[in-house]
C-alpha positions in Angstrom: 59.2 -146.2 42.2 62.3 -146.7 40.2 65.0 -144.1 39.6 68.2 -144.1 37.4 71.2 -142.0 38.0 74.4 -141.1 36.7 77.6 -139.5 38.6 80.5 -138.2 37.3 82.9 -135.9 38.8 85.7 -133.9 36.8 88.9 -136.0 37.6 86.2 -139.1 38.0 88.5 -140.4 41.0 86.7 -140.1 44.1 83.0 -137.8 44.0 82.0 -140.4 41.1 81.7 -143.0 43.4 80.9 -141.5 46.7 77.9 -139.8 45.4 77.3 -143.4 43.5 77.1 -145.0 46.9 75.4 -142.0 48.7 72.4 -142.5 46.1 72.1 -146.5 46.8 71.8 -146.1 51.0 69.3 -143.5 50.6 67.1 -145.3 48.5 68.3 -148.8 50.3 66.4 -146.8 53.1 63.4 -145.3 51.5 62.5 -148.7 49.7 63.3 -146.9 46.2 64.3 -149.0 43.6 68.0 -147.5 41.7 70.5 -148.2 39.1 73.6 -145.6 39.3 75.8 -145.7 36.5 79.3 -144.3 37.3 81.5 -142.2 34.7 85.0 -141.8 36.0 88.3 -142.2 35.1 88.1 -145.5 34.1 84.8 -145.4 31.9 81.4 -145.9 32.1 80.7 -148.9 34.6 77.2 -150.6 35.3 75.8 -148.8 32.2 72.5 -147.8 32.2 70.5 -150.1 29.6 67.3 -148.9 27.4 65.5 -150.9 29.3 66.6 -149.8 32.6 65.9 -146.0 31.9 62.5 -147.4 30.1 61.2 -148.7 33.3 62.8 -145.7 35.4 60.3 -143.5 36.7 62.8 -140.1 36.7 66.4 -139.8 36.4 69.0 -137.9 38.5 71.9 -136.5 37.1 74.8 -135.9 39.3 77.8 -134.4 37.6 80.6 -131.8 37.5 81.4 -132.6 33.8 79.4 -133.0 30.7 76.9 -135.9 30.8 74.5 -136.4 27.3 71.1 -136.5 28.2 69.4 -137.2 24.9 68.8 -141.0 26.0 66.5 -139.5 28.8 64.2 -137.6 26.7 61.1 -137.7 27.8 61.6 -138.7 31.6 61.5 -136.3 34.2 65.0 -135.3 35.0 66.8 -134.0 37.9 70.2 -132.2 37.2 72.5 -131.3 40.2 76.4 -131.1 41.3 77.8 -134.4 42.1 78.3 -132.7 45.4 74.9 -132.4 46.3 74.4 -136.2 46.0 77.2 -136.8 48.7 75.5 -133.7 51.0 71.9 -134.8 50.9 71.3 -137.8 48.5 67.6 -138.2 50.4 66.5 -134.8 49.3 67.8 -135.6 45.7 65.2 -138.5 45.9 62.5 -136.9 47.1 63.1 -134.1 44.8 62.9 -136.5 41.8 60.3 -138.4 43.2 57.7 -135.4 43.4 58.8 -134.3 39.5 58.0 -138.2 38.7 54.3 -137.5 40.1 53.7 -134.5 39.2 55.0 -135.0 35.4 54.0 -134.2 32.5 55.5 -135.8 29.1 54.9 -132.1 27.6 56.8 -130.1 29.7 60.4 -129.6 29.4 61.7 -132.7 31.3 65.0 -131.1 32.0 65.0 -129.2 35.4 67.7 -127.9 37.8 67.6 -128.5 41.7 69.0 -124.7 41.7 66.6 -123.4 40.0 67.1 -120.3 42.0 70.2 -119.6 40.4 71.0 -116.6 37.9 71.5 -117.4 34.5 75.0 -115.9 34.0 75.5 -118.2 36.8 74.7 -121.2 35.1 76.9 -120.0 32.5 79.9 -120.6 34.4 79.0 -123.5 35.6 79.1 -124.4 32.2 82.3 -123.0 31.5 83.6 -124.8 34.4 82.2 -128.1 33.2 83.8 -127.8 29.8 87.3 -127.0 31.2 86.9 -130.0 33.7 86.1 -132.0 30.7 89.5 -131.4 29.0 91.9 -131.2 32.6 89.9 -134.7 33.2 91.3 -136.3 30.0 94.4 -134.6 30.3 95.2 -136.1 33.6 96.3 -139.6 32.6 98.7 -138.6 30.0 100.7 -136.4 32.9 100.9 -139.1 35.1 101.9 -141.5 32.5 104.3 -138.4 31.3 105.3 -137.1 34.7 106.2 -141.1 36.3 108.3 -142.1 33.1 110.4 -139.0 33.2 110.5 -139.4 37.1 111.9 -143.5 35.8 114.2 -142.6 33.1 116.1 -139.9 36.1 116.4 -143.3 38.3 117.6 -145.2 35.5 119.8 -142.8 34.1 120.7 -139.8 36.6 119.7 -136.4 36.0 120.7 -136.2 32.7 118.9 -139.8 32.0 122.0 -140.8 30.3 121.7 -144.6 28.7 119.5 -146.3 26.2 116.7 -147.2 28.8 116.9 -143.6 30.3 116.5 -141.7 26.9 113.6 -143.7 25.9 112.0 -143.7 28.5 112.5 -139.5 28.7 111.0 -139.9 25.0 108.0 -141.8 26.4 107.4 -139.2 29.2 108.6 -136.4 27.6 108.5 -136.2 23.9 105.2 -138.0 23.9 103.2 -138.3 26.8 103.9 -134.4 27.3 103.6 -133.2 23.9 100.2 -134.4 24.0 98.9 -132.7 27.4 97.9 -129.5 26.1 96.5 -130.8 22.5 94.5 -133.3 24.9 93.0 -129.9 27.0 92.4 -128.1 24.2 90.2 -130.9 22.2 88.3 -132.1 25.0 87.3 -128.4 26.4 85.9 -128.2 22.4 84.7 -131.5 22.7 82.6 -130.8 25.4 81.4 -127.6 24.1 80.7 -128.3 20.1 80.8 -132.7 20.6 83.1 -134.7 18.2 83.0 -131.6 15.4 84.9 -129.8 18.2 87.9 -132.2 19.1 89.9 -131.8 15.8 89.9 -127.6 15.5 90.6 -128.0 19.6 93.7 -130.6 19.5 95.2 -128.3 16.6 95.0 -125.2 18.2 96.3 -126.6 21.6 99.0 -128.1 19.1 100.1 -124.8 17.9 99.4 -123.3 21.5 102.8 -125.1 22.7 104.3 -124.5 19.3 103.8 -121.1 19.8 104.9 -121.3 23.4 101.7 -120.0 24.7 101.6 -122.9 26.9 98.2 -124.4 28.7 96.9 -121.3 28.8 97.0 -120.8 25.3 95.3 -124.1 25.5 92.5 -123.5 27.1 91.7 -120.6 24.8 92.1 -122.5 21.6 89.8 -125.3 23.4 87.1 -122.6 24.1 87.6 -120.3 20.7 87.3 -123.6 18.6 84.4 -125.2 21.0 82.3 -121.9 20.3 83.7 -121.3 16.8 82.7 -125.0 15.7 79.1 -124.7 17.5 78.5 -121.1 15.8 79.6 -122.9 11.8 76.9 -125.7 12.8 74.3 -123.2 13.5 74.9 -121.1 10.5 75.8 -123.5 7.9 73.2 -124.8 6.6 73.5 -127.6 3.7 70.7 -130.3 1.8 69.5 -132.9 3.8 71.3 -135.2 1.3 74.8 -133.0 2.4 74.0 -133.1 6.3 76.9 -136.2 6.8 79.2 -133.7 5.2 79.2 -131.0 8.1 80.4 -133.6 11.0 83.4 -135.0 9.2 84.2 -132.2 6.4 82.9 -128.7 6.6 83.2 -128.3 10.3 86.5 -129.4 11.0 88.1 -127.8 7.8 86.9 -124.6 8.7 87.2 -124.7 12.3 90.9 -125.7 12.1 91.6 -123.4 9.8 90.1 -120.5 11.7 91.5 -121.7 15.1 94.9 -122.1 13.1 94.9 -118.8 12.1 93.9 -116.7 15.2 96.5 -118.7 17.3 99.3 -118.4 15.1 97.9 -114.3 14.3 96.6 -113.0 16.9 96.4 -114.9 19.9 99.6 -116.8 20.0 102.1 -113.9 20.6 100.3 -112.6 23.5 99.5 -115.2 25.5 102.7 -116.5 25.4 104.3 -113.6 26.3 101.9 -113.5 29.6 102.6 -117.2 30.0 106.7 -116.2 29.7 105.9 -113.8 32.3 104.0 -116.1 35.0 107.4 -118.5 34.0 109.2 -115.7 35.3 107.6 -114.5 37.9 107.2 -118.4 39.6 110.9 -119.3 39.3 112.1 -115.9 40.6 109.7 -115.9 43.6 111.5 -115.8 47.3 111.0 -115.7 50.5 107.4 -114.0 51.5 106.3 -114.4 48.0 106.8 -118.5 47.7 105.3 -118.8 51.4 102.0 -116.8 50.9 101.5 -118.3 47.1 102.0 -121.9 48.8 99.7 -120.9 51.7 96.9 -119.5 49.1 97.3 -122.7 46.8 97.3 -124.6 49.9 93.7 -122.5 51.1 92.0 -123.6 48.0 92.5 -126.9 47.8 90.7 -127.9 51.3 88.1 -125.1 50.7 85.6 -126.9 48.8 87.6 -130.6 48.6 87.2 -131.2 45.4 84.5 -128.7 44.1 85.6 -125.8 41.6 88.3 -123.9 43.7 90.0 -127.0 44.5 90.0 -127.9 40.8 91.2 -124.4 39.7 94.2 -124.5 42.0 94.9 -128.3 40.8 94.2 -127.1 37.2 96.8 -124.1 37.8 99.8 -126.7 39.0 98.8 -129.9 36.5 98.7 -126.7 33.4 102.5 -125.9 35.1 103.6 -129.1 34.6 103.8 -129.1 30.5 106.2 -125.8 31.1 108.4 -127.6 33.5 107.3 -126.1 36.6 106.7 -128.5 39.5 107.0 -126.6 42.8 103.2 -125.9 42.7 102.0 -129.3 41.7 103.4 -130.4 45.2 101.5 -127.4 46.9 98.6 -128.5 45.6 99.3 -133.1 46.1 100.2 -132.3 49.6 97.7 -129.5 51.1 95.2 -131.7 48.7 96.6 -135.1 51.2 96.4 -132.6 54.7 92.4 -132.6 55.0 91.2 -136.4 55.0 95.0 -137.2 57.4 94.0 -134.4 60.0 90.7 -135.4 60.1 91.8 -139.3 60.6 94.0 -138.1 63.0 91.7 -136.2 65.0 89.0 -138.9 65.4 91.6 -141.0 66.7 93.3 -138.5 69.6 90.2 -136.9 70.4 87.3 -140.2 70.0 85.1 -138.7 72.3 84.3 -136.2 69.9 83.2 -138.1 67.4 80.1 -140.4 66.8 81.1 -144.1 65.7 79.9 -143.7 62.5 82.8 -140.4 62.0 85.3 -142.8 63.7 84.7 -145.1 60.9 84.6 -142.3 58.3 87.9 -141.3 60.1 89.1 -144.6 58.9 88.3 -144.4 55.3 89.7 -140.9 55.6 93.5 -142.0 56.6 93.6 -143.9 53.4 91.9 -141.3 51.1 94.0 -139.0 52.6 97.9 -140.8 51.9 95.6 -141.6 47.9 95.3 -138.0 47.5 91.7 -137.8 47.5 90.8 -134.8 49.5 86.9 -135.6 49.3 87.8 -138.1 52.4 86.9 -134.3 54.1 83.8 -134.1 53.2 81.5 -136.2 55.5 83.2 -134.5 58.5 82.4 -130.8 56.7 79.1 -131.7 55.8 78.3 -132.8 59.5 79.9 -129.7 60.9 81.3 -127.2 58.4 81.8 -124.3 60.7 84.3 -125.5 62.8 85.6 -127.9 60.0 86.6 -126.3 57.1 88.5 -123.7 58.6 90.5 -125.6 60.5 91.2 -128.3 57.3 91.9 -124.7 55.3 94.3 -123.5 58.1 96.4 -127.3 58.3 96.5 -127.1 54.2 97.3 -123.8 54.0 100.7 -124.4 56.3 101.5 -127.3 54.6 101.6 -125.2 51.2 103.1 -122.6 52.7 105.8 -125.1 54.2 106.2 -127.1 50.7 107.0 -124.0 48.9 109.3 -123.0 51.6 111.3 -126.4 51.6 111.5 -126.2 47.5 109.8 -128.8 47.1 109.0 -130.6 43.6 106.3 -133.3 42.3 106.4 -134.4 38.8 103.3 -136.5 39.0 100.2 -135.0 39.3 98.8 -137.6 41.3 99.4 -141.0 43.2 99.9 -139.5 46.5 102.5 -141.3 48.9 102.7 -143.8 46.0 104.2 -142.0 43.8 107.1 -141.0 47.0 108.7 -144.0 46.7 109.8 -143.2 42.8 113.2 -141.6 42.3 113.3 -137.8 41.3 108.8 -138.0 41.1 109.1 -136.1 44.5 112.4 -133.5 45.0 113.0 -132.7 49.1 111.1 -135.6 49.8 111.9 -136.0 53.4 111.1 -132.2 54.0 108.0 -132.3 51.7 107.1 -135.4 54.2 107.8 -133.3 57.0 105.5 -130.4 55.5 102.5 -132.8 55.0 102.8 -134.4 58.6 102.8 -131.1 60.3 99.5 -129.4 58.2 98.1 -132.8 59.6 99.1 -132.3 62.9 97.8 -128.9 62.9 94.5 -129.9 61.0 94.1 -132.8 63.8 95.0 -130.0 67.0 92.4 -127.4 65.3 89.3 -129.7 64.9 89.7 -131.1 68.0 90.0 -128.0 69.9 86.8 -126.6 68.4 84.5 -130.0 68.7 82.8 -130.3 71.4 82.4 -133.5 73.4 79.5 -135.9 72.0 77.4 -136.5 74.8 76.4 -140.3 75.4 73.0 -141.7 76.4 
């Protein structure tokens, strides 16, 4: 038996490659021959060759973003989250093992591991994976953005006065910026109508901030000219002779200009009067109101840890960023940090609650954690999720609560304590510190009050 697989996850940071290696112990264990190739953020690594899904006997595909399945045609083919690898990566194999006997070339080859779900369900899912798509690409171009604005303040004070300063505010700002919500806008349409969709999508995220109607206008013009470019290749139909025409020509051309028109018409003024109005309403928030918006950011990141309401509240504070609004984007870095760290922390003042391989999990954790990859959590929630994820959801939820309380700011939408040591990245850094270590703390207390002890043999 040989099985291929492919993970991807939507930032491609940290489920890519823990479902990677989830896949290869299991079938280490089972005696089942596999070849994962990973998607994340830095590409495609050990690719998947012809030959390699020739040989393969079924495929799983593990992913929270778009993967293209034509090369599998013909193979029986298993399609899950890339959170069910990490949970249960030996029921994944049997499950493609039994379609790989029971297969028949003539039946559709692509099936669903959650089969049981609704179809208006499945829609969302989809939805979901095409706005992961575009936050995914947009990511590296608000670090890049976020850390050079974050140099040229260290270079050249708060006004980033001096030759050095100003370019490097042009890097960050003028460029690297400019291009965040073009970037989500072409990749949601990308992932929705392919490579006819990325041009109609950039433009209308374009004219989305020239408009003002910010990322959210964004992510509408990435949906509108996704679905408008996939309904013009469906009901245009040309000579075989003309078909090259539609990809490069016809497609674009009359998805931009539609896109063009309904943002600058008819969507544009709108949404940017809601998005002037969320502006408004975050920067006037006090008191009660910053505390309980913290707390509810902070909820949602260690919910799932790293599954769609984690994303939603990190696609919320990265979307803030491009209108100059950083006080949730450190909400959501440090209750994001607070999981893996109290869970680290726990294993190591309460060990007898914990099974060696958990202490060593505990271990990985603490530096997952500090990295900003709040899917350390998950092999402690997956063991025992009842008492784990509402304590993890209590800790992050008082350290958003907290970092909204103490003002704090975070230019960069990721790096974790890496990013600390930068001038003006992190504002109120000593009490945004102070706000991570005590959701930890109280992460740590809570877990290990509810374990009980592990009895030994």
């Amino acid at each position: 038996m040989k099985i291929v697989a492919v993970t991807a996850c939507p930032t491609g940071v940290a489920h890519t490659y823990m479902a990677a290696e989830a896949l290869e112990k299991a079938a280490q264990k089972k005696e089942i021959e596999i070849k994962v190739e990973t998607q994340g953020s830095v590409g495609i690594e050990n690719e998947l060759t012809t030959e390699d899904i020739k040989q393969a006997d079924a495929v799983i595909i593990a992913a929270g973003t778009n993967v293209k399945t034509g090369r599998f045609q013909g193979k029986p083919l298993l399609s899950v989250e890339v959170g069910e690898a990490i949970k249960d990566a030996t029921a994944l194999l049997e499950e493609a093992k039994e379609k790989a006997e029971d297969f028949e070339p003539q039946e559709d080859v692509v099936t669903d591991v959650k089969t049981h779900k609704s179809e208006r369900s499945q829609q969302r899912t989809g939805a979901y994976k095409h706005l992961m798509n575009g936050v995914s690409r947009m990511i590296p171009f608000v670090v890049a953005g976020g850390l050079a604005i974050s140099l040229a303040f260290a270079f050249g004070g708060i006004d980033a006065e001096g030759a050095l300063a100003g370019a490097l505010m042009q890097i960050g700002g003028d460029a690297a910026f400019a291009l965040m919500v073009p970037i989500l806008a072409g990749f949601i349409a990308a992932s929705i109508a392919d490579r006819p969709g990325l041009a109609p999508g950039m433009v209308g995220g374009m004219l989305a901030v020239q408009v003002e109607a910010g990322f959210l206008g964004g992510i509408i013009a990435g949906f509108l000219a996704g679905y408008v470019t996939e309904w013009l290749k469906n009901i245009i139909k040309l000579p075989a002779t003309l078909e090259g025409l539609k990809p490069v020509l016809i497609l674009p051309l009359f998805s931009t200009l539609i896109i063009g028109l309904l943002m600058l018409f008819v969507i544009g003024p709108p949404v940017m009067g809601i998005m002037t109005g969320l502006e408004n309403w975050l920067e006037g928030m006090t008191g009660t109101n910053r505390v309980l918006l913290g707390a509810i950011l902070g909820a949602m990141m260690a919910f799932d840890m790293g599954g769609p309401v984690n994303k939603a509240a990190y696609a919320f504070g990265v979307g803030l960023l491009a209108s100059e609004i950083y006080t949730p984007m450190a909400v959501i870095m440090a209750a994001g940090m607070t999981p893996p760290l109290g869970l680290a922390l726990a294993t190591m003042i309460t060990p007898n609650k914990f099974d060696r391989q958990q202490k060593e999990a505990g271990k990985a954790a603490a530096v997952l954690g500090i990295s900003f990859i709040t899917e350390g959590a998950i092999p402690f929630a997956a063991a025992d999720p009842l008492k784990v994820i509402p304590s993890i959801m209590v800790g992050s939820a008082i350290t958003g609560a907290l970092s909204m309380l103490f003002n704090a700011t975070l230019r960069a939408p990721h790096g974790g304590i890496f990013v600390v040591g930068i001038p003006g990245a992190v504002g109120n850094v000593l009490l945004y510190a102070v706000a991570i270590l005590i959701g930890t703390v109280v992460t740590a207390l809570l877990v290990s009050s509810l374990k009980e002890k592990i009895e030994v043999a």
